[in-house]
N, CA, C and O atoms as a printed pandas DataFrame, in Angstrom:
     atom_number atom_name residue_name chain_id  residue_number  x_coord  y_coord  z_coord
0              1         N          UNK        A               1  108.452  218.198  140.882
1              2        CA          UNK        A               1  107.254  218.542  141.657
2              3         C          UNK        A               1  106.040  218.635  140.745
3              4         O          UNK        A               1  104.911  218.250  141.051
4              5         N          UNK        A               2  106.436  219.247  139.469
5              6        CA          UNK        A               2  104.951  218.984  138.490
6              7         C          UNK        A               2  104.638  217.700  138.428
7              8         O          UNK        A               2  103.454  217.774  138.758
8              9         N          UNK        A               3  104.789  216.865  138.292
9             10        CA          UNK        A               3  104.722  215.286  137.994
10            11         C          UNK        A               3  103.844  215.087  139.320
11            12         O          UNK        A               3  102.689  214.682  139.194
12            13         N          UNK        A               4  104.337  215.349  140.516
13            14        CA          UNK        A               4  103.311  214.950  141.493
14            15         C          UNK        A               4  102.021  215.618  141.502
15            16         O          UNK        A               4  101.069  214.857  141.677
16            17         N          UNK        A               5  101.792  216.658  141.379
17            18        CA          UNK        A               5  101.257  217.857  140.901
18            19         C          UNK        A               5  100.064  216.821  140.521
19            20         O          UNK        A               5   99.053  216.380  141.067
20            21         N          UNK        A               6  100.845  216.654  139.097
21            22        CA          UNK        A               6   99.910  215.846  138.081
22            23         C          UNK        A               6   99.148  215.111  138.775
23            24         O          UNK        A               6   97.962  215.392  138.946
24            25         N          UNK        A               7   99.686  214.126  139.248
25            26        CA          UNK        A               7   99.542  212.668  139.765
26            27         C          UNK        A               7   98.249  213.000  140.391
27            28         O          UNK        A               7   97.203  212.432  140.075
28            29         N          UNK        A               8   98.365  214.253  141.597
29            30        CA          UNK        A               8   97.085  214.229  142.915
30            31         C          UNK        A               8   96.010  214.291  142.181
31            32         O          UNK        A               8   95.063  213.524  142.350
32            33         N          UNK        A               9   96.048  215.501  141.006
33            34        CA          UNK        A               9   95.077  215.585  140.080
34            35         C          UNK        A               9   94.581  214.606  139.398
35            36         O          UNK        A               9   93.353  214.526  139.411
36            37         N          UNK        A              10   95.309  213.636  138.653
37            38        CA          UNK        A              10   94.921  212.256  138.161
38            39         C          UNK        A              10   94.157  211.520  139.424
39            40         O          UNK        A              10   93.024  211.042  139.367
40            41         N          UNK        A              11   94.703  211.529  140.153
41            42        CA          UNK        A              11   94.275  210.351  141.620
42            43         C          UNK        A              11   92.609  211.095  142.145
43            44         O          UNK        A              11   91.834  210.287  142.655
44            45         N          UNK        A              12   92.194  212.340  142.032
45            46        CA          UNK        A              12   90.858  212.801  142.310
46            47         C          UNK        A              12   90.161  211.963  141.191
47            48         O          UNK        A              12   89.372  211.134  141.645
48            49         N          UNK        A              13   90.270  211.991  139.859
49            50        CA          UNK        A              13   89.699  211.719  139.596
50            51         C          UNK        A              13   89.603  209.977  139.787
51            52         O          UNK        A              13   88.426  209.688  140.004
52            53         N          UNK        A              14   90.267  209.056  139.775
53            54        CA          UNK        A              14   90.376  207.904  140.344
54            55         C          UNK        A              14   90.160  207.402  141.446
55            56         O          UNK        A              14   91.047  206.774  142.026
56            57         N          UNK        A              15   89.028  207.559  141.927
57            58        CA          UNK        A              15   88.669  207.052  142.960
58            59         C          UNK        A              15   88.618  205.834  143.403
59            60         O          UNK        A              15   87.737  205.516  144.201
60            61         N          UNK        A              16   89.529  204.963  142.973
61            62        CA          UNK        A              16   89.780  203.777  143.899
62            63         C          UNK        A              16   91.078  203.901  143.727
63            64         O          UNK        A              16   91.506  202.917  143.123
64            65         N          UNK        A              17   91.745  204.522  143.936
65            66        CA          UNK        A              17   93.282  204.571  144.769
66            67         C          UNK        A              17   93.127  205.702  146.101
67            68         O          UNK        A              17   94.200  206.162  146.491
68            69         N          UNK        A              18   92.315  206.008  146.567
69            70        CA          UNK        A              18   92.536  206.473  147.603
70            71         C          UNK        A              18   93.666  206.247  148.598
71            72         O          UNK        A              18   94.307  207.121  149.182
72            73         N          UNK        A              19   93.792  205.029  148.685
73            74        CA          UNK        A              19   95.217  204.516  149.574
74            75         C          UNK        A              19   96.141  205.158  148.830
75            76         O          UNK        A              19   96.746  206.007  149.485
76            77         N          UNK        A              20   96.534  205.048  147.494
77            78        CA          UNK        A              20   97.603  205.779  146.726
78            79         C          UNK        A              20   97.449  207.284  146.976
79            80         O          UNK        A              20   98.220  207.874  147.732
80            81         N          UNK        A              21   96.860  207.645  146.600
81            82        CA          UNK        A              21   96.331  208.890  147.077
82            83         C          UNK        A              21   97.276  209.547  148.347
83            84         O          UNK        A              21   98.121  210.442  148.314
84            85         N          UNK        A              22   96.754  208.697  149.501
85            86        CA          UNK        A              22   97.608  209.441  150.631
86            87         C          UNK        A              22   99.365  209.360  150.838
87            88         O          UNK        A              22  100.021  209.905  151.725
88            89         N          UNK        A              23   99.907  208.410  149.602
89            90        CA          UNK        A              23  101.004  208.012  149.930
90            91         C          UNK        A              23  101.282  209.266  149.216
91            92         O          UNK        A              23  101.830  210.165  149.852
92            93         N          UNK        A              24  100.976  209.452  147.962
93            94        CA          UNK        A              24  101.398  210.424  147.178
94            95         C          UNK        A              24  101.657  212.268  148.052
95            96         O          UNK        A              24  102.762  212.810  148.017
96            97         N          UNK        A              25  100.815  212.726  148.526
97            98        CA          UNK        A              25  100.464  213.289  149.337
98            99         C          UNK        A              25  102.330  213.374  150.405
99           100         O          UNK        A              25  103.227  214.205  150.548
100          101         N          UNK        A              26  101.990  211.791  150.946
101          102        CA          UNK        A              26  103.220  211.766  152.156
102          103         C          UNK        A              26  104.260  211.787  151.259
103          104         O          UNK        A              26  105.330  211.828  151.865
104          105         N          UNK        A              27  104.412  211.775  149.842
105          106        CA          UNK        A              27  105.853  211.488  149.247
106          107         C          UNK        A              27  106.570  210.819  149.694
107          108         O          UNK        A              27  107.791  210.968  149.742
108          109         N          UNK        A              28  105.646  209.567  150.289
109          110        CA          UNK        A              28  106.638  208.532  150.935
110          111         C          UNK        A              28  106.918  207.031  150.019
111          112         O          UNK        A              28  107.891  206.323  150.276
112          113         N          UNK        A              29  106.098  206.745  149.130
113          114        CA          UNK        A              29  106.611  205.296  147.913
114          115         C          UNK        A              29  106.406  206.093  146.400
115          116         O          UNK        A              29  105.414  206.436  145.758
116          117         N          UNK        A              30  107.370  206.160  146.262
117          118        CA          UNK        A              30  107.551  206.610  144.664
118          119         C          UNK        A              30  107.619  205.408  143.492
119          120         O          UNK        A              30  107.312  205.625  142.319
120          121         N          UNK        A              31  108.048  204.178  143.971
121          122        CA          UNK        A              31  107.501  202.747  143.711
122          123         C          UNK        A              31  106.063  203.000  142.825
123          124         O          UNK        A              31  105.787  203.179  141.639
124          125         N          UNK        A              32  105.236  202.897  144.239
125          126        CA          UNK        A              32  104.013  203.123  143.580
126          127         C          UNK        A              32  103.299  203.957  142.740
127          128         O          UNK        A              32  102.416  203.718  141.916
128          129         N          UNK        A              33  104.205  205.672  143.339
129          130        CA          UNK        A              33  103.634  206.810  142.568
130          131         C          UNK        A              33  104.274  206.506  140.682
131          132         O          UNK        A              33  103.761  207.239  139.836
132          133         N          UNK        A              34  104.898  205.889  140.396
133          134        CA          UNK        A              34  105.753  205.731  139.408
134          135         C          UNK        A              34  104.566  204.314  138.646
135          136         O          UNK        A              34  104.065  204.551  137.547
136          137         N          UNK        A              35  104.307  203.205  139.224
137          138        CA          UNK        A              35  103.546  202.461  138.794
138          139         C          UNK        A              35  101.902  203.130  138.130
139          140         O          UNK        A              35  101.516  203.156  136.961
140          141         N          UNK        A              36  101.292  203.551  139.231
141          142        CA          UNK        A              36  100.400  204.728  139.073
142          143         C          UNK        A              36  100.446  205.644  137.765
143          144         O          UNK        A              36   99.369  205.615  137.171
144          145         N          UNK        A              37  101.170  206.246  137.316
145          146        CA          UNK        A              37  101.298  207.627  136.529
146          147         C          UNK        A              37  101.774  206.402  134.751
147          148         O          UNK        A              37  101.739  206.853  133.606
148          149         N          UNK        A              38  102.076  205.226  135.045
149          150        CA          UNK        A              38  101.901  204.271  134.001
150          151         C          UNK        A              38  100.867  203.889  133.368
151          152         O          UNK        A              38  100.646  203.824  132.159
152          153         N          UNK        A              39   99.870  203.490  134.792
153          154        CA          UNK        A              39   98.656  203.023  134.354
154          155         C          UNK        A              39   98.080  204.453  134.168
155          156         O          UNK        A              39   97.053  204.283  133.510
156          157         N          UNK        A              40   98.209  205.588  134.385
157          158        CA          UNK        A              40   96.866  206.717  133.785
158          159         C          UNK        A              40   97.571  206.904  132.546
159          160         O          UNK        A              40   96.706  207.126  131.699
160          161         N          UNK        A              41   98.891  206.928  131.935
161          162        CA          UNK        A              41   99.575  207.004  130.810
162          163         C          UNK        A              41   98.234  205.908  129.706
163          164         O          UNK        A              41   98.448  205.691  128.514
């Protein structure tokens, strides 16, 4: 749950994933949330 945590926090400041944004949120593609937390790496 920290990791997502992280993520929402990373994703405010990234404002062009908004679409990611809400998936993250639904904890519904971890696919993407996992691609995502690469590229802010």
């Amino acid at each position: 749950m920290g990791v997502e945590v992280n993520v929402v926090r990373d994703n405010q400041r990234w404002m062009g994933l908004e679409v990611n944004e809400k998936r993250y949120i639904c904890g519904v593609n971890e696919e993407v949330n996992t691609k995502t937390i690469n590229i802010l790496r």
